[in-house]
Each structure stands twice: as C-alpha cells, then as structure tokens.
mmCIF file as gemmi writes it, N, C-alpha and C atoms, coordinates in Angstrom:
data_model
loop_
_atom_site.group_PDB
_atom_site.id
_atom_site.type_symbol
_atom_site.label_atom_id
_atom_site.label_alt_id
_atom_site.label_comp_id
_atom_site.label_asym_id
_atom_site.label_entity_id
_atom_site.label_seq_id
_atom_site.pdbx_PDB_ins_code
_atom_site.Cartn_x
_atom_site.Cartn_y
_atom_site.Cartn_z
_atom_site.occupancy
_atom_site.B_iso_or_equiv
_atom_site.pdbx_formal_charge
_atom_site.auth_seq_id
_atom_site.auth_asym_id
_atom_site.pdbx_PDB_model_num
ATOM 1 N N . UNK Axp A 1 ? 52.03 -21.969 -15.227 1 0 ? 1 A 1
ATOM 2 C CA . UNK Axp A 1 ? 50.596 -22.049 -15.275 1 0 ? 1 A 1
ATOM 3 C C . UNK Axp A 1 ? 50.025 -22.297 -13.892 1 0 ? 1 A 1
ATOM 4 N N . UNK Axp A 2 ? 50.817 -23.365 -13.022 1 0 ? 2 A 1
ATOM 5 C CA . UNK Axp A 2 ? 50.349 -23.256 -11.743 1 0 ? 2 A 1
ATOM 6 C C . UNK Axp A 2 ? 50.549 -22.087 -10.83 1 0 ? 2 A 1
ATOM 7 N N . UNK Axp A 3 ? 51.115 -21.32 -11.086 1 0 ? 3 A 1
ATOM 8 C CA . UNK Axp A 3 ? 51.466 -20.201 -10.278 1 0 ? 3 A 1
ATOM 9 C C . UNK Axp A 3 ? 50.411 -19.452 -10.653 1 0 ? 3 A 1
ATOM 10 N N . UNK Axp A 4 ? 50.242 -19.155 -11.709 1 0 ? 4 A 1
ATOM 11 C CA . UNK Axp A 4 ? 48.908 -17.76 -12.487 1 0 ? 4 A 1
ATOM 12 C C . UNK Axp A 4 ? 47.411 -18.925 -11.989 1 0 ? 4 A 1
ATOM 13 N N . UNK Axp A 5 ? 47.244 -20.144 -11.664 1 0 ? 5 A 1
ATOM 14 C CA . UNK Axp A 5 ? 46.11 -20.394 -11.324 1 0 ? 5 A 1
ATOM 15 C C . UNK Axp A 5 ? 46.269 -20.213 -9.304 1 0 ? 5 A 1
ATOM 16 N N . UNK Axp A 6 ? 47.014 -20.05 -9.049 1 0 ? 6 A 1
ATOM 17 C CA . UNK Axp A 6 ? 47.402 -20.266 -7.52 1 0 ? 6 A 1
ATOM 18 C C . UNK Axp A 6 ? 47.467 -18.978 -7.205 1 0 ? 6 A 1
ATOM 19 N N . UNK Axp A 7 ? 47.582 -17.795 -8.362 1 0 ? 7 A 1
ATOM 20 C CA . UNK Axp A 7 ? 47.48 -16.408 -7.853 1 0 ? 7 A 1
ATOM 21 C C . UNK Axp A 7 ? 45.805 -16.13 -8.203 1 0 ? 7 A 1
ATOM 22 N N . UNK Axp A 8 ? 45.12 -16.429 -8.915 1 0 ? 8 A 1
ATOM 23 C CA . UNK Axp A 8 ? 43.851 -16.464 -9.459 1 0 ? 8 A 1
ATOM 24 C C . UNK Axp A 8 ? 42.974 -16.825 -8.299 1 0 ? 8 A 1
ATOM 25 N N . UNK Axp A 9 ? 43.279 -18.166 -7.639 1 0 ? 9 A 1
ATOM 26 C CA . UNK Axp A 9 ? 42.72 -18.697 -6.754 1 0 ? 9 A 1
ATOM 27 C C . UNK Axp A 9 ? 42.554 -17.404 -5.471 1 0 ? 9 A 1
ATOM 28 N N . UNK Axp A 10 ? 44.014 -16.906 -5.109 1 0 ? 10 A 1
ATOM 29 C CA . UNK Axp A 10 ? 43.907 -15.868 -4.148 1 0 ? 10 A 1
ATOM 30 C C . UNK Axp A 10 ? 43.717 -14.694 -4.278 1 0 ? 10 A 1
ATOM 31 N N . UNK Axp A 11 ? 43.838 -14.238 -5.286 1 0 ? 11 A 1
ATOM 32 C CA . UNK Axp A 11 ? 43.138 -13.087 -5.685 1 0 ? 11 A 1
ATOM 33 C C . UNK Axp A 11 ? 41.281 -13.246 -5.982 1 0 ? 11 A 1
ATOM 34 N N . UNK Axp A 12 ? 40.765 -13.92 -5.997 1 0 ? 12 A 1
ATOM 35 C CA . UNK Axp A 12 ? 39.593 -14.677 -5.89 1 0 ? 12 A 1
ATOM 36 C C . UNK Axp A 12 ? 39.046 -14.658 -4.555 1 0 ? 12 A 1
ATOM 37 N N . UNK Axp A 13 ? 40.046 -15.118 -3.531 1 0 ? 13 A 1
ATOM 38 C CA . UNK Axp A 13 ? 39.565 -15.5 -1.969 1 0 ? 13 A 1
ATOM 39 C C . UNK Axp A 13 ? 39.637 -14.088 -1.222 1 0 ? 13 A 1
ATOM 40 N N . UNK Axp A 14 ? 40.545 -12.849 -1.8 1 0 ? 14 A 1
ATOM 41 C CA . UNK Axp A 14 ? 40.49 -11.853 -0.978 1 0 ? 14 A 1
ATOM 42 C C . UNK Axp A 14 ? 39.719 -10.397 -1.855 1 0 ? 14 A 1
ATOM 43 N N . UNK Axp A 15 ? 39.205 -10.759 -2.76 1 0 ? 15 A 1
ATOM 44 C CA . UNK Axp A 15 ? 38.317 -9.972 -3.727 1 0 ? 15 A 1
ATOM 45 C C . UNK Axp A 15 ? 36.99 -10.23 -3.777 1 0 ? 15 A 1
ATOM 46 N N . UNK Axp A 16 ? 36.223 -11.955 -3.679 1 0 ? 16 A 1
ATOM 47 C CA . UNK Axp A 16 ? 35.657 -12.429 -4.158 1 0 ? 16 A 1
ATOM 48 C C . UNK Axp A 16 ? 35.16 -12.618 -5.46 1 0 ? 16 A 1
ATOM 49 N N . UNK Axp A 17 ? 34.436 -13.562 -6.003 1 0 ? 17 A 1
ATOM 50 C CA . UNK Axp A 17 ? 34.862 -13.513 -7.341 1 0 ? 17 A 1
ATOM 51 C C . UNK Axp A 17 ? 33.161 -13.306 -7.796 1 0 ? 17 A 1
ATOM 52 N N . UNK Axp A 18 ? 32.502 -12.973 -7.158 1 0 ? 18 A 1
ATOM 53 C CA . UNK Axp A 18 ? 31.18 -12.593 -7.541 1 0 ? 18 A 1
ATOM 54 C C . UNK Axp A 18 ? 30.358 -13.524 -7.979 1 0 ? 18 A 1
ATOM 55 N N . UNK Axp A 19 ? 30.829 -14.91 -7.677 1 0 ? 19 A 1
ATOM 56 C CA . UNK Axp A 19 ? 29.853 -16.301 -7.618 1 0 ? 19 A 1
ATOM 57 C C . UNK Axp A 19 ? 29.133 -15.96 -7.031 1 0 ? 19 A 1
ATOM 58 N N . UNK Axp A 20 ? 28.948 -15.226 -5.575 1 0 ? 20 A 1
ATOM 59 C CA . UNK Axp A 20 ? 27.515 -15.621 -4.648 1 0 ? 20 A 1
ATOM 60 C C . UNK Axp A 20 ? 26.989 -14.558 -4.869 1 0 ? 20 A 1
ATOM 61 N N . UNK Axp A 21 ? 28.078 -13.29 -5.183 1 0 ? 21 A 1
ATOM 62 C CA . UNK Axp A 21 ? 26.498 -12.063 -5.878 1 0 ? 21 A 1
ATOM 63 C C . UNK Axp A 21 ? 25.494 -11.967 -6.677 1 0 ? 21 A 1
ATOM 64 N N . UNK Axp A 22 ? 26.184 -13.331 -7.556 1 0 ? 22 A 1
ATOM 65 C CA . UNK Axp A 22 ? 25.019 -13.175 -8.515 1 0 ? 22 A 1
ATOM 66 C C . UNK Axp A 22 ? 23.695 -14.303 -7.502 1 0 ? 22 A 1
ATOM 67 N N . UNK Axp A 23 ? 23.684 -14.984 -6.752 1 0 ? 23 A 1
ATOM 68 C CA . UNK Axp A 23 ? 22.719 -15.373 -5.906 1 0 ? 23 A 1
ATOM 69 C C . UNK Axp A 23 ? 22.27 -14.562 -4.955 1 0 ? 23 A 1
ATOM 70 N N . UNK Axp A 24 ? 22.418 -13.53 -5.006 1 0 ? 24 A 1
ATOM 71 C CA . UNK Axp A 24 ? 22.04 -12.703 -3.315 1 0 ? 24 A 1
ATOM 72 C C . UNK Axp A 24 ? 21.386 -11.612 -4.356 1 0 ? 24 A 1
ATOM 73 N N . UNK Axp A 25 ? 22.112 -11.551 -5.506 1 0 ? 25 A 1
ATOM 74 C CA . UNK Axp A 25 ? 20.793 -10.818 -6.181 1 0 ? 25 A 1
ATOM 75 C C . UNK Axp A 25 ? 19.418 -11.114 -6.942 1 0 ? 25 A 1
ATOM 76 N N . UNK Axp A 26 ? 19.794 -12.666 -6.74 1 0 ? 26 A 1
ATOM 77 C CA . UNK Axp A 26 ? 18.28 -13.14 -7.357 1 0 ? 26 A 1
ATOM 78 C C . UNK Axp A 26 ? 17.827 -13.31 -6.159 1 0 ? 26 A 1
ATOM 79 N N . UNK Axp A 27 ? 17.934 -13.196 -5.036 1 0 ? 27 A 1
ATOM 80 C CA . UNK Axp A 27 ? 17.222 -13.229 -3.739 1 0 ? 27 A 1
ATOM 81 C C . UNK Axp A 27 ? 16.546 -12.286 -3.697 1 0 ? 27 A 1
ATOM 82 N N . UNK Axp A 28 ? 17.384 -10.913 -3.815 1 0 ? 28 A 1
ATOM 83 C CA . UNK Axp A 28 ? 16.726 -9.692 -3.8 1 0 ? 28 A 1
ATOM 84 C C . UNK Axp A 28 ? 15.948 -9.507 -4.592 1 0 ? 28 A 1
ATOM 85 N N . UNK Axp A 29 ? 16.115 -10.285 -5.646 1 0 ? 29 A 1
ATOM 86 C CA . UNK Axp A 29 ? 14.705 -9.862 -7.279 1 0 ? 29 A 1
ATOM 87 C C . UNK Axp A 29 ? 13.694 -10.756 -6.728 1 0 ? 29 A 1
ATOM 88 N N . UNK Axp A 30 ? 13.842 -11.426 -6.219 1 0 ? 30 A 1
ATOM 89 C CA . UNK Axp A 30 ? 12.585 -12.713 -5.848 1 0 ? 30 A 1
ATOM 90 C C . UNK Axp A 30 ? 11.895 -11.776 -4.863 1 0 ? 30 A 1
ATOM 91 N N . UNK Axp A 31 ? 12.67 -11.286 -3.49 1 0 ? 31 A 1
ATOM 92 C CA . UNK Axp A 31 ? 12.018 -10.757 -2.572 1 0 ? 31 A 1
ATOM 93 C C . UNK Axp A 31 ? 11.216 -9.48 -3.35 1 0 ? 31 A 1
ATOM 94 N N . UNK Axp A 32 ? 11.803 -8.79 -3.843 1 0 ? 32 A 1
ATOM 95 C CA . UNK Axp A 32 ? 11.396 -7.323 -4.151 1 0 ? 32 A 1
ATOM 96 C C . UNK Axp A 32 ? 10 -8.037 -5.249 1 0 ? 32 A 1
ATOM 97 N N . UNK Axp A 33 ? 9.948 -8.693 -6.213 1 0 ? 33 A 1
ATOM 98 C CA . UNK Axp A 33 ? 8.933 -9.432 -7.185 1 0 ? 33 A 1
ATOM 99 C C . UNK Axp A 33 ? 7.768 -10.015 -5.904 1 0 ? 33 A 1
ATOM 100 N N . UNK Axp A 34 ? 8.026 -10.343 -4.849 1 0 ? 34 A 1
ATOM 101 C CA . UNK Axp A 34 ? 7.209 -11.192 -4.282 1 0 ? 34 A 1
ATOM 102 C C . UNK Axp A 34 ? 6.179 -10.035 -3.318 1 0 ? 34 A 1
ATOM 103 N N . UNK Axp A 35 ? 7.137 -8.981 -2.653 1 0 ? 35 A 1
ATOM 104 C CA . UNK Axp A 35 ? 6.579 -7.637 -2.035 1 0 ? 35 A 1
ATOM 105 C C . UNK Axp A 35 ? 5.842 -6.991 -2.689 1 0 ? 35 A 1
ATOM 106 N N . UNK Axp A 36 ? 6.147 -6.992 -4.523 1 0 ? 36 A 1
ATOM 107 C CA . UNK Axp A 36 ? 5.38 -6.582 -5.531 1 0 ? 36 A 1
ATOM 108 C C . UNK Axp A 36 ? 4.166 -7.116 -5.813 1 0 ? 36 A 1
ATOM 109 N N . UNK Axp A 37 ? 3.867 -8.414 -5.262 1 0 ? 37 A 1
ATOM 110 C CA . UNK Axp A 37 ? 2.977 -9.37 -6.235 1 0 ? 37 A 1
ATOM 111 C C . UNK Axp A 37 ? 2.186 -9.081 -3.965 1 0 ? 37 A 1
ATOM 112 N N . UNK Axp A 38 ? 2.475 -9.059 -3.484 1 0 ? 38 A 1
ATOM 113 C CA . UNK Axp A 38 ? 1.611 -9.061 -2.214 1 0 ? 38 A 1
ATOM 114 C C . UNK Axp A 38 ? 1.343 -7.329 -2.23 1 0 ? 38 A 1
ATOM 115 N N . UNK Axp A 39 ? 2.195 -6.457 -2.718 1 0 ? 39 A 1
ATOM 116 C CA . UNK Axp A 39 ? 1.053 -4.931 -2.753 1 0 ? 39 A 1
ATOM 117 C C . UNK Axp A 39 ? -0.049 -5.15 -3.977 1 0 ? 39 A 1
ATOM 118 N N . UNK Axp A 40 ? 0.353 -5.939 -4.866 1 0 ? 40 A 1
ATOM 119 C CA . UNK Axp A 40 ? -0.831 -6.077 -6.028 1 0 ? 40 A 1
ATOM 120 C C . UNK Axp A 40 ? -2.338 -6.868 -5.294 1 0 ? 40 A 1
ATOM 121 N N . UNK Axp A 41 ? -1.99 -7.627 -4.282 1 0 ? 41 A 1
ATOM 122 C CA . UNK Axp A 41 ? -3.047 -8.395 -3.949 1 0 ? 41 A 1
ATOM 123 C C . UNK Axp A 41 ? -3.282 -7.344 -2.873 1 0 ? 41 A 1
ATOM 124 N N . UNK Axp A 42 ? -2.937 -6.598 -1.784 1 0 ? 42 A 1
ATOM 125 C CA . UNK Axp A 42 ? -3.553 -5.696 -0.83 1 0 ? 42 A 1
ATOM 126 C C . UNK Axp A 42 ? -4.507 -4.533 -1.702 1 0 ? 42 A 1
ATOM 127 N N . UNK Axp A 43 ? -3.61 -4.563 -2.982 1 0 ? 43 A 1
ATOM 128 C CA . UNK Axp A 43 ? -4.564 -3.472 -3.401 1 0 ? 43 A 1
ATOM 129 C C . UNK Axp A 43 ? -5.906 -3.835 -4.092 1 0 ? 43 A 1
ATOM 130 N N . UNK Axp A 44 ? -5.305 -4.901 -4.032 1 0 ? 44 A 1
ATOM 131 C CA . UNK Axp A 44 ? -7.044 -5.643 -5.58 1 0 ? 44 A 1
ATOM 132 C C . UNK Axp A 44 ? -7.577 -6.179 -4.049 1 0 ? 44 A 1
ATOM 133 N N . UNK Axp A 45 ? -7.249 -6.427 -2.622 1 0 ? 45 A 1
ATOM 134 C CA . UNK Axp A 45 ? -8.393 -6.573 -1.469 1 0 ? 45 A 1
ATOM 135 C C . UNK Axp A 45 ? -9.261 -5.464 -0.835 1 0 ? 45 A 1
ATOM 136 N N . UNK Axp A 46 ? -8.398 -3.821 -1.064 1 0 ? 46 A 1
ATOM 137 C CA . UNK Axp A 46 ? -9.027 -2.475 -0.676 1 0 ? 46 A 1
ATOM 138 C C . UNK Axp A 46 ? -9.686 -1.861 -1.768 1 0 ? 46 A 1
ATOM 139 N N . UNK Axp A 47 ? -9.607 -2.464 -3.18 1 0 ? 47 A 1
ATOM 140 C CA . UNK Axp A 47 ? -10.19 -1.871 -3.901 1 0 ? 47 A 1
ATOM 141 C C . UNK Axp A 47 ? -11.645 -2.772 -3.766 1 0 ? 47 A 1
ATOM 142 N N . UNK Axp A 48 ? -11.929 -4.069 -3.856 1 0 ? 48 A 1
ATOM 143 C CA . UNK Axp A 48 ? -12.661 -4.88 -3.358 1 0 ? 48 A 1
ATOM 144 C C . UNK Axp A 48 ? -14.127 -4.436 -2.316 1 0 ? 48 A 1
ATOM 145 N N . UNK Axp A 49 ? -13.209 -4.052 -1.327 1 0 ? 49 A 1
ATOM 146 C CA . UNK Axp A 49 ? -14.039 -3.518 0.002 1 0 ? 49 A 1
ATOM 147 C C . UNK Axp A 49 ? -14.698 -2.331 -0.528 1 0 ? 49 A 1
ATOM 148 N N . UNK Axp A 50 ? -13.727 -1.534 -1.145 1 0 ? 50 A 1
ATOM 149 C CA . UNK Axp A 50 ? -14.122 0.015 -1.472 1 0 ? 50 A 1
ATOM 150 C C . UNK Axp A 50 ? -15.393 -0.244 -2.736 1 0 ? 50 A 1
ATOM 151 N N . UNK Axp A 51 ? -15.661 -1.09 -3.259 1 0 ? 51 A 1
ATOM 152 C CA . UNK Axp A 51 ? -16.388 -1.42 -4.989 1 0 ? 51 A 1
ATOM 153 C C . UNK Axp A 51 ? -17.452 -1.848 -3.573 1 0 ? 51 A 1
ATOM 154 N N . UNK Axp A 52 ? -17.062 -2.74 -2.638 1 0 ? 52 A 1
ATOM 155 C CA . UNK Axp A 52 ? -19.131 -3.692 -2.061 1 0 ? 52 A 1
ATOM 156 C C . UNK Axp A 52 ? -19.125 -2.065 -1.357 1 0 ? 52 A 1
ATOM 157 N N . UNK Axp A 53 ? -17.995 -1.523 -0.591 1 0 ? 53 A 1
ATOM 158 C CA . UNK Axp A 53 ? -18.811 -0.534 0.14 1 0 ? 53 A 1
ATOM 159 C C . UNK Axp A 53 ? -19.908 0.455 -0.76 1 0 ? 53 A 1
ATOM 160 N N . UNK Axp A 54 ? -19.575 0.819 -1.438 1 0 ? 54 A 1
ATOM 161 C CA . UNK Axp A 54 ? -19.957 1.754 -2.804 1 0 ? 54 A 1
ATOM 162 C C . UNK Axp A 54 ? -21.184 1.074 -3.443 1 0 ? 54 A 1
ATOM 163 N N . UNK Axp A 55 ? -21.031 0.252 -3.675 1 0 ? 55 A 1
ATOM 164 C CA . UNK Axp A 55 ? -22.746 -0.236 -3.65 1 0 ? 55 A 1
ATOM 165 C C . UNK Axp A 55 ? -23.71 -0.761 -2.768 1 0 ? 55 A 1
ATOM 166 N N . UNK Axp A 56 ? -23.149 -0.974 -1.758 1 0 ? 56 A 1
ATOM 167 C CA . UNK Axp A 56 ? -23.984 -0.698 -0.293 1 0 ? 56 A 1
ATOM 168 C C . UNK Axp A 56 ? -24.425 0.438 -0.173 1 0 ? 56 A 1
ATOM 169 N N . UNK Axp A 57 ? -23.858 1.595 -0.163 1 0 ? 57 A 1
ATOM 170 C CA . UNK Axp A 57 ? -24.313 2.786 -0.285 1 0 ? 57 A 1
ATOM 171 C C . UNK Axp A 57 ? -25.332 3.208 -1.247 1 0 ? 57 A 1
ATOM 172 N N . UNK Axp A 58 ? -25.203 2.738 -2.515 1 0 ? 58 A 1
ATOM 173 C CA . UNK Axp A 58 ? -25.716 2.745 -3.837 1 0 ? 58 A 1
ATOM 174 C C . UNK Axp A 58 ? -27.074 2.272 -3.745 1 0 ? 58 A 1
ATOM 175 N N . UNK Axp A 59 ? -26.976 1.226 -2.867 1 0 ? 59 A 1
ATOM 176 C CA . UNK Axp A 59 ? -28.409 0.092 -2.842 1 0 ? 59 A 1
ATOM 177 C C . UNK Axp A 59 ? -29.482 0.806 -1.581 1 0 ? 59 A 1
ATOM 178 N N . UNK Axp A 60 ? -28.694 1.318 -0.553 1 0 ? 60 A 1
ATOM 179 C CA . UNK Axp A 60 ? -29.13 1.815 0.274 1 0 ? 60 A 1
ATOM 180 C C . UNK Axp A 60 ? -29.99 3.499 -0.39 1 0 ? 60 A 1
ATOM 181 N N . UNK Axp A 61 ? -29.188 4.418 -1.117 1 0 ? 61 A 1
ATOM 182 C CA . UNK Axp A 61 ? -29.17 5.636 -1.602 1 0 ? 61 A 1
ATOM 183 C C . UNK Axp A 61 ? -30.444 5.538 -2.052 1 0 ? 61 A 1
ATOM 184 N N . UNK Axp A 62 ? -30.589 4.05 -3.153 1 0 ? 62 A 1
ATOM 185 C CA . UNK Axp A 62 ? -31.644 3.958 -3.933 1 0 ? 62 A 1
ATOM 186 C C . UNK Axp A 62 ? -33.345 3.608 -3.235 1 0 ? 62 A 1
ATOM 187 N N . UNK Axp A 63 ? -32.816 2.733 -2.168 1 0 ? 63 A 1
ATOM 188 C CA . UNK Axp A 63 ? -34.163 2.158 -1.628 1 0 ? 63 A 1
ATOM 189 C C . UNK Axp A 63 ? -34.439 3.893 -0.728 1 0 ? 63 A 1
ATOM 190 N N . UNK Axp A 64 ? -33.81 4.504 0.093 1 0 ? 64 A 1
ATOM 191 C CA . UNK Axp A 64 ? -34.372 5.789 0.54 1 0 ? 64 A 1
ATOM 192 C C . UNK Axp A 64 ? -35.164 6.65 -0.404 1 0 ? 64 A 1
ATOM 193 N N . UNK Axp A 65 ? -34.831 6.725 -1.529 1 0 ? 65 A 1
ATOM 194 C CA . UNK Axp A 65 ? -35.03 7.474 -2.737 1 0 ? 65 A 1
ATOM 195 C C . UNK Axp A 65 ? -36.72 7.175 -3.727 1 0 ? 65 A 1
ATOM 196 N N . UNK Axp A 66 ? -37.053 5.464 -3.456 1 0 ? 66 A 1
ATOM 197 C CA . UNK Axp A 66 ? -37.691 4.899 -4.034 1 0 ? 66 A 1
ATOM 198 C C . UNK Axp A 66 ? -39.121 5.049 -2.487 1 0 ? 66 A 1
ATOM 199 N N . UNK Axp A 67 ? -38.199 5.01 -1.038 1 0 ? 67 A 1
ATOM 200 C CA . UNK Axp A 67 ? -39.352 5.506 -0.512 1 0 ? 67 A 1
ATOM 201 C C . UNK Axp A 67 ? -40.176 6.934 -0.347 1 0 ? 67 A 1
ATOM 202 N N . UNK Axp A 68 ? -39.063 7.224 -0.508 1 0 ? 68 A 1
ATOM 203 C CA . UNK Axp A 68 ? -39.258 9.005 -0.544 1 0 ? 68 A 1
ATOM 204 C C . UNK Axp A 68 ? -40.292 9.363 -1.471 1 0 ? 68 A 1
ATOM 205 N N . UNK Axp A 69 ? -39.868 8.8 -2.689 1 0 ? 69 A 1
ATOM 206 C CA . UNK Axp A 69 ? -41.044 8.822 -3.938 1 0 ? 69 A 1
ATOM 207 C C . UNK Axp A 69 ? -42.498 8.095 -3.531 1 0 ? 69 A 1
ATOM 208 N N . UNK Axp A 70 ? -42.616 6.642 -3.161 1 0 ? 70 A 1
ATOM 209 C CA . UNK Axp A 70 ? -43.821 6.522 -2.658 1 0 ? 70 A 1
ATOM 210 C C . UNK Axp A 70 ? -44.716 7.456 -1.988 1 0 ? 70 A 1
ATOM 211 N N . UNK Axp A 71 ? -43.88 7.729 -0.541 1 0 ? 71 A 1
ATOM 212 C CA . UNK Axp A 71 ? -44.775 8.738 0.314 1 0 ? 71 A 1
ATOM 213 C C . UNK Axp A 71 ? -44.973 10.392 -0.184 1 0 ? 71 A 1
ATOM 214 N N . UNK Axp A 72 ? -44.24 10.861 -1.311 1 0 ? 72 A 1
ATOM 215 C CA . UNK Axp A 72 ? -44.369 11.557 -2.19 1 0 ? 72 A 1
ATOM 216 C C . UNK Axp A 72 ? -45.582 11.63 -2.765 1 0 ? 72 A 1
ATOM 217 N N . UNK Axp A 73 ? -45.882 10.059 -3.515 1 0 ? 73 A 1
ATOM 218 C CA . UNK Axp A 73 ? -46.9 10.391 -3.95 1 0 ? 73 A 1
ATOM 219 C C . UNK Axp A 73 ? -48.04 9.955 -3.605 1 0 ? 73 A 1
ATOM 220 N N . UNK Axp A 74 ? -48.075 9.365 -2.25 1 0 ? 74 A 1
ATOM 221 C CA . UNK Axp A 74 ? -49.325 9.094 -1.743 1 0 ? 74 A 1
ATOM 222 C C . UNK Axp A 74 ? -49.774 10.83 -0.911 1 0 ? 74 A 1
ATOM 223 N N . UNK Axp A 75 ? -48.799 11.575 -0.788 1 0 ? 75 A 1
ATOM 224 C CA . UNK Axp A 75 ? -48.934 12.884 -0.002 1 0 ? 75 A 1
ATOM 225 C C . UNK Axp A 75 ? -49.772 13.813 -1.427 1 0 ? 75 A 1
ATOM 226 N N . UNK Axp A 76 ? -49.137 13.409 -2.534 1 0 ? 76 A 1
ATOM 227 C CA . UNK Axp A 76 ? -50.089 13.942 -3.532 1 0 ? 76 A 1
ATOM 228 C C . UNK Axp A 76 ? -51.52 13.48 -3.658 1 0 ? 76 A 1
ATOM 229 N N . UNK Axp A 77 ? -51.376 11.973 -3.869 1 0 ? 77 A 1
ATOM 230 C CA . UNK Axp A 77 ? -52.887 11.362 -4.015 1 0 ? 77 A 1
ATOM 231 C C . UNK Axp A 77 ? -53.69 11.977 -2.865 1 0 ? 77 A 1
ATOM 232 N N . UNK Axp A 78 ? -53.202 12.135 -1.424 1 0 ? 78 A 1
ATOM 233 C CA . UNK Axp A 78 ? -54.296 12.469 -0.372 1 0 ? 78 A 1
ATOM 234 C C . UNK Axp A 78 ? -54.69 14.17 -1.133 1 0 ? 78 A 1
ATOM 235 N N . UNK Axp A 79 ? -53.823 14.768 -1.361 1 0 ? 79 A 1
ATOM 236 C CA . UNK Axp A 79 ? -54.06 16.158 -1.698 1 0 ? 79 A 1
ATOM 237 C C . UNK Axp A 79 ? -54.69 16.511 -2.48 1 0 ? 79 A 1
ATOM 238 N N . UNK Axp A 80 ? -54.816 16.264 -3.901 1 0 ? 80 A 1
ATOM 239 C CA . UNK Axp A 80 ? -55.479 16.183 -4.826 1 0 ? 80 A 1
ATOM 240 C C . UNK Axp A 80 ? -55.898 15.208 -5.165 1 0 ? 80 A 1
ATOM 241 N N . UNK Axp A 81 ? -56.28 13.973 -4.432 1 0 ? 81 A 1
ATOM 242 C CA . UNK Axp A 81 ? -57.355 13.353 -4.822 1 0 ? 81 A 1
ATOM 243 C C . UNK Axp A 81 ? -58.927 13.112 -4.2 1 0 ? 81 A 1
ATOM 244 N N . UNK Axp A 82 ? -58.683 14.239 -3.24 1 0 ? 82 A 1
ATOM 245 C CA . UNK Axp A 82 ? -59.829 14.668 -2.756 1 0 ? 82 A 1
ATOM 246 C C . UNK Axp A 82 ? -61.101 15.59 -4.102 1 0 ? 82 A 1
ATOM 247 N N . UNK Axp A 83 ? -60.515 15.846 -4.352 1 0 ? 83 A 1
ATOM 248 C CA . UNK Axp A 83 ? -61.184 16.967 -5.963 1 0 ? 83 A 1
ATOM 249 C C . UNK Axp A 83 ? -62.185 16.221 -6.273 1 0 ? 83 A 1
C-alpha cells in the first residue's frame, strides 16, 4: 500500500494532478465574467451619451421648427392682413 501511494504521489508530481487547474480556471471565469460585466457598463455609458445626444438634437430640431412656424406666420399675418 505504501508503494501504490509513493507511486501515486510521483506520478502526481510529474503529471500534475489538476488541483491548481481547477483554480486557474476560476481565475479565468472571474476574469472573462468581470471583462463581461465592464463591456456591459461601456455599453450602457455609449448608449447613454448616444439617448442625451439624440435629444439634444430633438430639443434643438424642435425649437428651430417652432420658430420657423412663428415667423411663418407673422409673414402671413403681414400679407394678408393688410385686406
């Protein structure tokens, strides 16, 4: 029995016995989960920018639009409200 644990042991030391793989792969699941969870937040920060830019534009689009219409219709009132 000591011999089959004394060959176990060295067949162990020149194979490895896959004790620390299973830690170097929860390293890698942590890292790869954590790279995952920081592209989820870059993207919910560019989608962010892209949603205020888009209604900056929106707010802007509208106030040009709302003047346009005023002087619209004061260009009418001068025109026909001479009659």
């Amino acid at each position: 029995m000591k011999t089959f644990g004394a060959i176990a042991i060295i067949v162990c030391l020149f194979t490895g016995c896959g004790y620390h793989d299973h830690y170097r792969h929860r390293a890698e699941i942590r890292r790869a989960h954590e790279d995952f969870r920081r592209a989820g937040w870059e993207a919910r920060e560019e989608l962010q920018h892209a949603r205020r830019d888009l209604q900056r534009e929106l707010r802007q689009a509208r106030e040009d639009f709302r003047r346009e219409m005023r002087q619209a219709h004061r260009d009418f009132r001068d025109e026909f409200g001479r009659w």
